[in-house]
DSSP file (Angstrom, degrees, kcal/mol; ACC not computed):
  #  RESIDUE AA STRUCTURE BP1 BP2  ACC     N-H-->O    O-->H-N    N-H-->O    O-->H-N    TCO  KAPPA ALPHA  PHI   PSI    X-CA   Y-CA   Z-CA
    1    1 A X     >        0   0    0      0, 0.0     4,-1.0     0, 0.0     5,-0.2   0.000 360.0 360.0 360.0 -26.6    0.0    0.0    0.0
    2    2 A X  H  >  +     0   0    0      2,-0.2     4,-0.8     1,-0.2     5,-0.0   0.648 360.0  51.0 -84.0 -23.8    2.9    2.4    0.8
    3    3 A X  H  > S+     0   0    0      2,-0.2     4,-1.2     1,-0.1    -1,-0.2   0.675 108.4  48.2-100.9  -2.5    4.3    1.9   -2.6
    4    4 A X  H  > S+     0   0    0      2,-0.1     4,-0.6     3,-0.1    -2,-0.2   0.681 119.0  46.8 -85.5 -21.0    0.6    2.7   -4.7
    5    5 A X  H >X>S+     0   0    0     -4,-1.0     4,-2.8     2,-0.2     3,-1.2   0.951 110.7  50.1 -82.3 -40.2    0.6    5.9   -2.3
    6    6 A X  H >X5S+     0   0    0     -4,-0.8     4,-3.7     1,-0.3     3,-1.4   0.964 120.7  36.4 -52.4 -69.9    4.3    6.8   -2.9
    7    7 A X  H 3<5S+     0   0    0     -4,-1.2     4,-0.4     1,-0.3    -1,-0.3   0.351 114.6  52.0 -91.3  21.7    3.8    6.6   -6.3
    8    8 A X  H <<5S+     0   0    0     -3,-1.2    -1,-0.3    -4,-0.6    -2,-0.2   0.545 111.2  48.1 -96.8 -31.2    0.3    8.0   -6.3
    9    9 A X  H <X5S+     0   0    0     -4,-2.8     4,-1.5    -3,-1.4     3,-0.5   0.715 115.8  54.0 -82.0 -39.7    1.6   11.4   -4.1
   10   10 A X  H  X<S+     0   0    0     -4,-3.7     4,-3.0    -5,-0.5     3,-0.5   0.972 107.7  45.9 -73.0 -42.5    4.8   11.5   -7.1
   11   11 A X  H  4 S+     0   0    0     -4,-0.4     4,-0.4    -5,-0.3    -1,-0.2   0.809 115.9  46.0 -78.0  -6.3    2.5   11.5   -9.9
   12   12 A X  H  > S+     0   0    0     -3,-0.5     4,-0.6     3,-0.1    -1,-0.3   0.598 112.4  50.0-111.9   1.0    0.3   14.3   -8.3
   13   13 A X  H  X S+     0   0    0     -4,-1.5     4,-2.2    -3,-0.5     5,-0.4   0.806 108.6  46.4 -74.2 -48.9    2.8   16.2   -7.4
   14   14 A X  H  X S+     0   0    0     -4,-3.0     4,-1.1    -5,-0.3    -2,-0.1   0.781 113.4  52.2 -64.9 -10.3    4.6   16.3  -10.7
   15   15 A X  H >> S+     0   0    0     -4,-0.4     4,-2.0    -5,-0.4     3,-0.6   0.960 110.4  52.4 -68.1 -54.0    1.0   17.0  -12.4
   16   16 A X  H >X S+     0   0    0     -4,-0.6     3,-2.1     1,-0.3     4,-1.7   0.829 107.9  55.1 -51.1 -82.4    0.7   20.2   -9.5
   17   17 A X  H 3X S+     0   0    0     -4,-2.2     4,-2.2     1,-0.3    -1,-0.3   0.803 111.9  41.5 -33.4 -48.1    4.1   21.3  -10.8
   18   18 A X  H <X S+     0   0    0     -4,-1.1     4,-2.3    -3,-0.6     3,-0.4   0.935 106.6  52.5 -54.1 -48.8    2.9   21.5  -14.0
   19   19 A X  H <X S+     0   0    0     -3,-2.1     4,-2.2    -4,-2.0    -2,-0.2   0.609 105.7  64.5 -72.7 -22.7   -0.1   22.8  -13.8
   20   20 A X  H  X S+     0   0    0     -4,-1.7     4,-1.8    -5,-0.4    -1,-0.2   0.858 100.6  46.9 -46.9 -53.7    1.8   25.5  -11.9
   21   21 A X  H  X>S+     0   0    0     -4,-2.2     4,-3.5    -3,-0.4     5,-0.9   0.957 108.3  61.3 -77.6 -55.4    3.9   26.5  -14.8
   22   22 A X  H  X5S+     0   0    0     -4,-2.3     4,-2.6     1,-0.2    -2,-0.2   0.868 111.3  41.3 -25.3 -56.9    0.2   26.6  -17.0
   23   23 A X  H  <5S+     0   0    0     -4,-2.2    -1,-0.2     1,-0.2    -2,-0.2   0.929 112.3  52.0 -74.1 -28.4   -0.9   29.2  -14.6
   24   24 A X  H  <5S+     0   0    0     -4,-1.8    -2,-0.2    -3,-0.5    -1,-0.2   0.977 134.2  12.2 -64.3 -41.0    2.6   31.2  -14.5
   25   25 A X  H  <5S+     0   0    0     -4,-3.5    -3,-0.2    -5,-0.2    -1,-0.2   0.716  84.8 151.7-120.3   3.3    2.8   31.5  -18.4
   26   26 A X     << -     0   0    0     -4,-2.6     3,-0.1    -5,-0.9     6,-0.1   0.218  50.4-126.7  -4.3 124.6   -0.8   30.4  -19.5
   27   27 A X  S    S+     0   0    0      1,-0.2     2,-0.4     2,-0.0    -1,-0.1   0.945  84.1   7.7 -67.4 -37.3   -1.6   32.2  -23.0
   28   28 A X  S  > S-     0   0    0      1,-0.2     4,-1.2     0, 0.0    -1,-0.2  -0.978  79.2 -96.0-162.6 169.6   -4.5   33.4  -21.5
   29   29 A X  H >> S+     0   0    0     -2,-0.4     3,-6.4     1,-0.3     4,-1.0   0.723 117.4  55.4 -25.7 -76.2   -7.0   33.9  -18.5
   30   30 A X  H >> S+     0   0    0      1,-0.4     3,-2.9     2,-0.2     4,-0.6   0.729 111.9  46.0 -32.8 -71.0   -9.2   31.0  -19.3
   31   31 A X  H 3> S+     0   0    0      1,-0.3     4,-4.2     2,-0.2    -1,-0.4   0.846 108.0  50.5 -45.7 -38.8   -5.8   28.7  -19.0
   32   32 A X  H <X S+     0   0    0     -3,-6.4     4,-2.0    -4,-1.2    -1,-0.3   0.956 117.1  47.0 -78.4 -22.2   -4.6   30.2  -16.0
   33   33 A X  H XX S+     0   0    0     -3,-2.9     4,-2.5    -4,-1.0     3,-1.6   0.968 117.6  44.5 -58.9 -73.4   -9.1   29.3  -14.5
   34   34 A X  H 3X S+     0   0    0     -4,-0.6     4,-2.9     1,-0.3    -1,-0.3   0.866 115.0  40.3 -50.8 -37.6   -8.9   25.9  -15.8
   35   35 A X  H 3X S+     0   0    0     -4,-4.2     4,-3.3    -5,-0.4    -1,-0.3   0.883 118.8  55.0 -80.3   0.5   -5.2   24.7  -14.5
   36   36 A X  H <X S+     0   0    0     -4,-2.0     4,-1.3    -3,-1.6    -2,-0.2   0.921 110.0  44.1 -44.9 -65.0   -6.3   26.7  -11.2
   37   37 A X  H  < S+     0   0    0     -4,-2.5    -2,-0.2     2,-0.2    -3,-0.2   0.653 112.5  51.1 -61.5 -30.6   -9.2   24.6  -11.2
   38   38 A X  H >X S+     0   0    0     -4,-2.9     4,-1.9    -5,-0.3     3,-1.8   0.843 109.2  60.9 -34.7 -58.8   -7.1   21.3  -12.0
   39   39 A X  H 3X>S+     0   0    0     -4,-3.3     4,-2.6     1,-0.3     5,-0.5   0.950  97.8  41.8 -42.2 -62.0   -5.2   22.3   -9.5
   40   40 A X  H 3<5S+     0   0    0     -4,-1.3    -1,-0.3     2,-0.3     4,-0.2   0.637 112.3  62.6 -63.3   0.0   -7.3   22.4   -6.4
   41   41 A X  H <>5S+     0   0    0     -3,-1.8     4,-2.7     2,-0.2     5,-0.4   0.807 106.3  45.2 -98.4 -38.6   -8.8   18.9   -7.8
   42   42 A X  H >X5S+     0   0    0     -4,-1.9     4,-2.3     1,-0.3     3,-2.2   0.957 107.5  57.7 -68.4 -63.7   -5.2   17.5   -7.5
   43   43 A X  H 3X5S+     0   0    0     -4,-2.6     4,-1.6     1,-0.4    -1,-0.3   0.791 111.6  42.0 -84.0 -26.7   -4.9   19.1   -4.0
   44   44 A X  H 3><S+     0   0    0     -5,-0.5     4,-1.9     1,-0.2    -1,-0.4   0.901 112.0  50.1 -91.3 -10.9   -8.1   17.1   -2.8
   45   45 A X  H <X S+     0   0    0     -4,-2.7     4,-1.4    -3,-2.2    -2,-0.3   0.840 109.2  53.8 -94.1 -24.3   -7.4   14.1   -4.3
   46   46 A X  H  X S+     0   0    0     -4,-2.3     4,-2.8    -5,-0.4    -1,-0.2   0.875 115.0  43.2 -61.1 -27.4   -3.6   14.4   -2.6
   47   47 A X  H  X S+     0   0    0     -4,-1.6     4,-3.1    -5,-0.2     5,-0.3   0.883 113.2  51.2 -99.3 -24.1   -5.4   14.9    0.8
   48   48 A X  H  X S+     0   0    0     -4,-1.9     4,-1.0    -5,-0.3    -1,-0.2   0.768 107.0  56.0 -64.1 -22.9   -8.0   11.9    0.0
   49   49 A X  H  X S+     0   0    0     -4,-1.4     4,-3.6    -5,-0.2    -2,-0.2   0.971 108.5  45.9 -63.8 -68.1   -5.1    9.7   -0.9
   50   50 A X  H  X S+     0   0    0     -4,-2.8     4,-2.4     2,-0.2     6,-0.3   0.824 112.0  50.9 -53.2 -36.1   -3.5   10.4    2.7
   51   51 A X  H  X>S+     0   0    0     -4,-3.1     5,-1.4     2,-0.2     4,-1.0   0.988 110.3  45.6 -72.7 -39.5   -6.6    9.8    4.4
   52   52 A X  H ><5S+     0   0    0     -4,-1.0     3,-2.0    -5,-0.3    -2,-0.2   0.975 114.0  52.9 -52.7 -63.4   -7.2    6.4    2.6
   53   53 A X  H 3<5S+     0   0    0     -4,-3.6    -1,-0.2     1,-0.3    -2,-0.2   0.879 117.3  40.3 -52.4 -29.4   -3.2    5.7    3.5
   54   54 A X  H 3<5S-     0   0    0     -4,-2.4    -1,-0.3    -5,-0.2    -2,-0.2   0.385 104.8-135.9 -91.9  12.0   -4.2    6.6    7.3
   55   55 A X  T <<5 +     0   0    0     -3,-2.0     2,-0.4    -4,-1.0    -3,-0.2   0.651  60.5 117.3 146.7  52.5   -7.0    4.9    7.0
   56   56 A X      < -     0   0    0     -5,-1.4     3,-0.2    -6,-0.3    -1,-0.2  -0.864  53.1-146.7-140.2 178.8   -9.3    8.0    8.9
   57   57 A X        +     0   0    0     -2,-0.4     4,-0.3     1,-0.2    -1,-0.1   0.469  69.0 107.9-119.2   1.0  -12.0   10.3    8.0
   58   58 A X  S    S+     0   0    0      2,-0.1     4,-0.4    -7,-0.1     3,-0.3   0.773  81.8  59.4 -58.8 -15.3  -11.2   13.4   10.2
   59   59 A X  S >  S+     0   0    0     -3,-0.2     2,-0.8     1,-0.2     3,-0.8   0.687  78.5  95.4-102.1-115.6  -10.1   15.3    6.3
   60   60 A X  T 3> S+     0   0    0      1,-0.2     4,-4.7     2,-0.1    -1,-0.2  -0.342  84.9  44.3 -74.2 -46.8  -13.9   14.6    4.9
   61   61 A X  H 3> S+     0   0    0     -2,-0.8     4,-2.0    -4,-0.3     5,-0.3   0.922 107.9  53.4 -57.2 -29.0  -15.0   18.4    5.9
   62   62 A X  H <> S+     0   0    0     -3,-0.8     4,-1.7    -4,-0.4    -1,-0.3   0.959 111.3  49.0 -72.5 -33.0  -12.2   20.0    4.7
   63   63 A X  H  > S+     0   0    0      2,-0.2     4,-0.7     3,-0.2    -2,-0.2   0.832 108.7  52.9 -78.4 -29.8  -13.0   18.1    1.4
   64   64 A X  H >< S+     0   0    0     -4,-4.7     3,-1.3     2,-0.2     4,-0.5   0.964 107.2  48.8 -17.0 -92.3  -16.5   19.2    1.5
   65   65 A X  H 3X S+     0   0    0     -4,-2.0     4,-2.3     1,-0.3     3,-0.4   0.767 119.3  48.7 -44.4 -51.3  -15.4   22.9    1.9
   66   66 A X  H 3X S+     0   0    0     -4,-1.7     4,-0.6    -5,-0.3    -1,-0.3   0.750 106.7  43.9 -65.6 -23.5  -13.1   22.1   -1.1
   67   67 A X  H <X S+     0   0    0     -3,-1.3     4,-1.4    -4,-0.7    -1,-0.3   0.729 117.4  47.9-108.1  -7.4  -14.6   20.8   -3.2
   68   68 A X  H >> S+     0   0    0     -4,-0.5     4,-2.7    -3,-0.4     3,-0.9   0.973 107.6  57.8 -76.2 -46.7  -17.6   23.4   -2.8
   69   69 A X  H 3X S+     0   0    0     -4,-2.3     4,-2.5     1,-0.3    -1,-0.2   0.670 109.8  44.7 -55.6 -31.1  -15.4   26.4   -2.8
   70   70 A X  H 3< S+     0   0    0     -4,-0.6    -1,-0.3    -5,-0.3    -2,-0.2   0.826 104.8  55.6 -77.8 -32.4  -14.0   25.3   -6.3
   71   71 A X  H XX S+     0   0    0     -4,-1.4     4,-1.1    -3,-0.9     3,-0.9   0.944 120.2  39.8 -74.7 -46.9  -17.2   24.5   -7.9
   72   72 A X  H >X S+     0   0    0     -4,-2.7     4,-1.1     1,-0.3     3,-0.6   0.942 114.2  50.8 -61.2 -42.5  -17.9   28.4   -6.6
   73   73 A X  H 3< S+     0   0    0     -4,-2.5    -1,-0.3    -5,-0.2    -2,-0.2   0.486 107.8  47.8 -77.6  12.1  -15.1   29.6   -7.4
   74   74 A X  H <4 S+     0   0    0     -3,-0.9    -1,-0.2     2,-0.1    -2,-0.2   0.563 113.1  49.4 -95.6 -20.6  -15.0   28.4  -10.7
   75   75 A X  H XX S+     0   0    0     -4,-1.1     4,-3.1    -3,-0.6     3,-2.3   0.920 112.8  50.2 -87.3 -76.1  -18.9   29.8  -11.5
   76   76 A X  H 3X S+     0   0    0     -4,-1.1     4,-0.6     1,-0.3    -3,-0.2   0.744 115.0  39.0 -44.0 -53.0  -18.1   33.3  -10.1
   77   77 A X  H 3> S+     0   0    0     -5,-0.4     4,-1.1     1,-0.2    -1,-0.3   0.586 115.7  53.7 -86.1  -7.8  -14.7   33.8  -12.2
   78   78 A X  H <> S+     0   0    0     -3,-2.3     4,-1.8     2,-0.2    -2,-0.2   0.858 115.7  40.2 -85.6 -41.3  -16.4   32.1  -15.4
   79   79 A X  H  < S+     0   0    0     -4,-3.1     4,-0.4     1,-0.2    -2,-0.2   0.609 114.2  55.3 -90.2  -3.4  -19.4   34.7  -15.0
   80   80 A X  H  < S+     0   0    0     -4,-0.6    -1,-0.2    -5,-0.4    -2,-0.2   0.797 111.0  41.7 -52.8 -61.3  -16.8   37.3  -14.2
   81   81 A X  H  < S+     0   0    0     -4,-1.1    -2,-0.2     1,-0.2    -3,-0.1   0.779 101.5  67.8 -44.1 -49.3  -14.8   36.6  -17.5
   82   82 A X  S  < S-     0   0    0     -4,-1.8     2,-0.4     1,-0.1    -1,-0.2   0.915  87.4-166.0 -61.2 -33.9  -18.0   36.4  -19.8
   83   83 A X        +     0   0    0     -4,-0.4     2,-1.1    -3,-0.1    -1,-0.1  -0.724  54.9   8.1  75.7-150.6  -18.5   40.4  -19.0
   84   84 A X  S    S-     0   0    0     -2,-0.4     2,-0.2    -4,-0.0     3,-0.1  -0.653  71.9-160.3-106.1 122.1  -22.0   41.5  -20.1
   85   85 A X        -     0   0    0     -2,-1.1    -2,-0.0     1,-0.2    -3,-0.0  -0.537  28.2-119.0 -90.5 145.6  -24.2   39.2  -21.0
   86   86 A X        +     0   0    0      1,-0.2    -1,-0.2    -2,-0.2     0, 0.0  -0.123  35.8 178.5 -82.9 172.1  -27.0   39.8  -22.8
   87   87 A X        -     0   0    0     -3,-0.1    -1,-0.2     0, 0.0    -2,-0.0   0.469  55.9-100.0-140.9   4.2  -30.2   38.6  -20.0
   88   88 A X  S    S+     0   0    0      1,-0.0     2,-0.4     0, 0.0    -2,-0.1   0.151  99.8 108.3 101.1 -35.7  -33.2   39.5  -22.2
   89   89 A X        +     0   0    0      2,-0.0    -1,-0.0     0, 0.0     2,-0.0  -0.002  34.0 145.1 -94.0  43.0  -33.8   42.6  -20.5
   90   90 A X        -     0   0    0     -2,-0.4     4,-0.1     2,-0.1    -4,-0.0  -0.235  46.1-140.5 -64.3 126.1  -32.6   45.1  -23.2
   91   91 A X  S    S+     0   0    0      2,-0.1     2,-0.2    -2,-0.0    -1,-0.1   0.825  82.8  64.1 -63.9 -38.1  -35.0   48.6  -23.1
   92   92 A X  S    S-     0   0    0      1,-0.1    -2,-0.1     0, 0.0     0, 0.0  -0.617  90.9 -99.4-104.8 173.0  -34.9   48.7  -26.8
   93   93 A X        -     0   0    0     -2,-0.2    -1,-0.1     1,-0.2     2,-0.1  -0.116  41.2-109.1 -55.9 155.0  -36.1   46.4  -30.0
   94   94 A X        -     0   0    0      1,-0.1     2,-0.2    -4,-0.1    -1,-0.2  -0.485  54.2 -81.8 -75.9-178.2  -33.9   44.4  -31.4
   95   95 A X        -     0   0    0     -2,-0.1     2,-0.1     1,-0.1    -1,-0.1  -0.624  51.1-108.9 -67.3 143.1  -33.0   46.1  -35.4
   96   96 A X        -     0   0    0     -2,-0.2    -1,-0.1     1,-0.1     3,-0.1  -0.421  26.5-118.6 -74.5 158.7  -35.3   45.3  -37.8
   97   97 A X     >  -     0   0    0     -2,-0.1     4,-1.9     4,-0.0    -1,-0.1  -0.219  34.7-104.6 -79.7 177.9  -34.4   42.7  -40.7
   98   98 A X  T >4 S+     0   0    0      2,-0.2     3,-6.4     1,-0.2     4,-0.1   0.823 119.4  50.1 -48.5-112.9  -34.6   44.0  -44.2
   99   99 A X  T 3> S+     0   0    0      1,-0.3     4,-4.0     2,-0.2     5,-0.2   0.537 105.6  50.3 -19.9 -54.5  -37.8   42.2  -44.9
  100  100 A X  H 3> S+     0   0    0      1,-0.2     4,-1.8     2,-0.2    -1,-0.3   0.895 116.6  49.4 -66.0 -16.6  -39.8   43.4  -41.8
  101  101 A X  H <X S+     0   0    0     -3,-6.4     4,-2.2    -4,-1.9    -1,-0.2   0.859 105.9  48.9 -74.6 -20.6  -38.5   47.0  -43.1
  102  102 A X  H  > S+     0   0    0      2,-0.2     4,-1.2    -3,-0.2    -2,-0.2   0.599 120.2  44.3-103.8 -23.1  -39.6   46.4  -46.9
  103  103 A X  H  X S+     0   0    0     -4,-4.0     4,-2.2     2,-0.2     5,-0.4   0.940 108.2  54.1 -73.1 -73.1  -43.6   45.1  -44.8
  104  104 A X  H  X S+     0   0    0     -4,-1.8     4,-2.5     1,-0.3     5,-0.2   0.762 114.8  44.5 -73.8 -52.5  -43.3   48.1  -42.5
  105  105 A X  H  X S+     0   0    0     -4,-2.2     4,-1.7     1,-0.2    -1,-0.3   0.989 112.7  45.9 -37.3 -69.5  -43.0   50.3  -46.4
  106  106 A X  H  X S+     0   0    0     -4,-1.2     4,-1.5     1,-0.3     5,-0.4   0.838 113.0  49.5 -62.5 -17.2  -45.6   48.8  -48.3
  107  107 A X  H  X S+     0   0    0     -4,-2.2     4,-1.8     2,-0.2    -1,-0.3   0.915 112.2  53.5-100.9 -29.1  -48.3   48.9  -45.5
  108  108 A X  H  X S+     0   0    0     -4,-2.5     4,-1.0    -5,-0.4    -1,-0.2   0.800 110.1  41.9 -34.8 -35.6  -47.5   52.2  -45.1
  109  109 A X  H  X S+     0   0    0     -4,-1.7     4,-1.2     2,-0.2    -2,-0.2   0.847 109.2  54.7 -97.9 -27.7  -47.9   53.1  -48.3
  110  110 A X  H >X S+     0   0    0     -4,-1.5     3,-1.6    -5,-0.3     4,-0.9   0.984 104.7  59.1 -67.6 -72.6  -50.9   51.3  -48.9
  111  111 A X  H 3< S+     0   0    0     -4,-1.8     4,-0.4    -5,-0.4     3,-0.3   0.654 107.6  48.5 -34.6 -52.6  -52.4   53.0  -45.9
  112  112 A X  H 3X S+     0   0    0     -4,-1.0     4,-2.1     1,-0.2    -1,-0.2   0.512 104.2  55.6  46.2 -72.2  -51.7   55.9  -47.7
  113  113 A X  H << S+     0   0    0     -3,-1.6     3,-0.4    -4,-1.2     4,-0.3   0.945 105.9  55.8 -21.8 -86.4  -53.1   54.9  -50.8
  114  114 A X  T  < S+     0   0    0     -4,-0.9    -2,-0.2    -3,-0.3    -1,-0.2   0.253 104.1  47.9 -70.5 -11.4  -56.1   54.3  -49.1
  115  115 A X  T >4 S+     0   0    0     -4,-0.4     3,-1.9    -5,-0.3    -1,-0.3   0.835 103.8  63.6 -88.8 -52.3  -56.8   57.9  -47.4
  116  116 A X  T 3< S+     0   0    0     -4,-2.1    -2,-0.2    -3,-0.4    -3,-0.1   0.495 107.4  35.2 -82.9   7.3  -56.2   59.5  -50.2
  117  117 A X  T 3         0   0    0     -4,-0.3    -1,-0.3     1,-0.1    -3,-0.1   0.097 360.0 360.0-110.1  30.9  -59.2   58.0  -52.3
  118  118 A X    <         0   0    0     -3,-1.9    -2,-0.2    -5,-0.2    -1,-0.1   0.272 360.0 360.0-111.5 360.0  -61.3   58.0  -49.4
């Protein structure tokens, strides 16, 4: 068991390290969210490893609190990023297409029409 854990703590550490340089030179935001968010997955799964090797459950709240805190902090800095989003509630019309402008003529004009022989 000591030697699936060893090498189960090496291979999530060298992932953290990685995902470490992703955030330092990430091309952009979104990379640095997601390996941020990689990250902290790696960090619970390091501390679920150690409780399975010590075989006790005191860690479960703290993984709780982690794993809630990511799923929020991952919604809050994704709806952060989008900027403003459209929600529906716009004061004005949208533009009209061509077509509903070429209706909006002719019944105009046909009203029109239709005063002046009356």
């Amino acid at each position: 068991m000591n030697v699936v854990t060893a090498i189960g703590m090496t291979m999530l550490g060298a992932a953290a390290l990685l995902l470490l340089v992703r955030i330092y030179r990430g091309p952009s935001n979104l990379d640095r969210i997601v390996a941020s968010e990689v990250l902290l997955i790696i960090v619970i799964a390091g501390i679920v490893m150690d409780a399975a090797r010590n075989r006790s459950t005191t860690s479960l709240p703290l993984l709780m609190v982690l794993g809630l805190v990511s799923f929020v902090g991952g919604v809050a800095v994704t709806r952060f990023m989008a900027g403003n989003v459209d929600d529906g509630t716009d004061d004005e019309p949208p533009p009209a297409t061509a077509e509903q402008q070429a209706w909006q003529t002719s019944r105009g004009a046909a009203e029109r029409a239709a005063e002046e022989q009356s």
